[in-house]
C-alpha positions as a printed Julia matrix, in Angstrom:
97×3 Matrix{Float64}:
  10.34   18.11   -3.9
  11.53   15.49   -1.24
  10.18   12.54   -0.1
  10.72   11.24    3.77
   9.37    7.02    4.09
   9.75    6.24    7.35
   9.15    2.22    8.78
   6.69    2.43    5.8
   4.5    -1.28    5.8
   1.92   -1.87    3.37
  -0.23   -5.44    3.96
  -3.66   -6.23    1.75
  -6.16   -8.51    3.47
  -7.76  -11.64    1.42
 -10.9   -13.08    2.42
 -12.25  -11.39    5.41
 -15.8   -10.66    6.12
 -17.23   -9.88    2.84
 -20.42   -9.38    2.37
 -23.02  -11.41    4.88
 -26.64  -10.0     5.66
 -26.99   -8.34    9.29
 -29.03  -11.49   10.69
 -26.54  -13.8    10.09
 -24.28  -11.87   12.33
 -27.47  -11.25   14.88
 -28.03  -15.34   14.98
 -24.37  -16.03   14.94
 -24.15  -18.07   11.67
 -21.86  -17.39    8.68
 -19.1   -16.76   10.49
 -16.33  -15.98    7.84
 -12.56  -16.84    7.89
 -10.26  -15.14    9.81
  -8.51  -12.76    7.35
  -5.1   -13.21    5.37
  -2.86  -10.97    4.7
   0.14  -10.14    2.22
   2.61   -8.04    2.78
   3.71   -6.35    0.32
   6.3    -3.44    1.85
   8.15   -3.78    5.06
   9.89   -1.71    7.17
  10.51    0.75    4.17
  12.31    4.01    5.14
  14.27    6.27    3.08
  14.9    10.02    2.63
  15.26   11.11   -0.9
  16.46   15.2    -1.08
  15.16   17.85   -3.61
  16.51   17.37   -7.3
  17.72   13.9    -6.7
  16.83   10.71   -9.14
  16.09    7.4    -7.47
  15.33    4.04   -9.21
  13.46    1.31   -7.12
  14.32   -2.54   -9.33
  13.4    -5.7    -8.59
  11.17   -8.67   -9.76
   7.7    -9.29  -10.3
   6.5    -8.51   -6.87
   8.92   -7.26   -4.88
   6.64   -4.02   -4.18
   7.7    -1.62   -6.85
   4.28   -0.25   -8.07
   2.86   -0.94   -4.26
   5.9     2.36   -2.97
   4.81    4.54   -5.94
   0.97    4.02   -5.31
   2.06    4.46   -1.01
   4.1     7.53   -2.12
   1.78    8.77   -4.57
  -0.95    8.9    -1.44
  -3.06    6.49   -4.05
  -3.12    3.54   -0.99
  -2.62    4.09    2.4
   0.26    2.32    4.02
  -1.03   -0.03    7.28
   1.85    1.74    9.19
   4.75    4.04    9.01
   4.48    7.48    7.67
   4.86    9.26    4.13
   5.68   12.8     3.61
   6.29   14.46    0.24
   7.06   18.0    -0.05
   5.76   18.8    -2.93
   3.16   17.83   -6.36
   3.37   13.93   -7.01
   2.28   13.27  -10.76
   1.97    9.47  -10.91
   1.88    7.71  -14.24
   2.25    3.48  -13.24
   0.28    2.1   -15.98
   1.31    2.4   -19.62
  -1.47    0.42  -20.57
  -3.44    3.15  -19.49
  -3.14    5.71  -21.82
């Protein structure tokens, strides 16, 4: 299997729109917030060859679980592109089991 990340950027939007009945939009009340967002991966590329072993470390946050969920084709990433040749089997929580 190989995996090919390429200007890979993964953001999650707080706040936003939520949910506001149709007539409030229609009458122009309610408005919400503009949208936040966190980034969580950035400009991620990498190309990791058939047979290989790769460790991603780094502290709480830093995006590890985000690139295996983005890799894993469990999330979408906001840009860039992901291409795995090959069966991903994802296991990220061991609290799950």
């Amino acid at each position: 299997m190989s995996i090919v990340l390429r200007d890979v950027r993964k953001e999650f939007v707080r706040g936003g729109q939520g949910y506001r009945p149709l007539y409030r939009d229609l009458l122009g009340k309610g408005r919400a917030p503009a949208a936040a967002a966190t980034v969580a991966l950035d400009g991620v590329s990498a190309e990791i060859p058939p047979g290989s072993r790769v460790a991603r470390v780094g502290g709480n946050g830093a995006g590890k679980s985000t690139l295996l969920r983005v890799i894993a084709g469990i999330q979408q990433p906001s840009r860039g592109s992901v291409r795995v040749d090959g069966r991903v089997a994802c296991f990220l929580e061991a609290g799950a089991g």
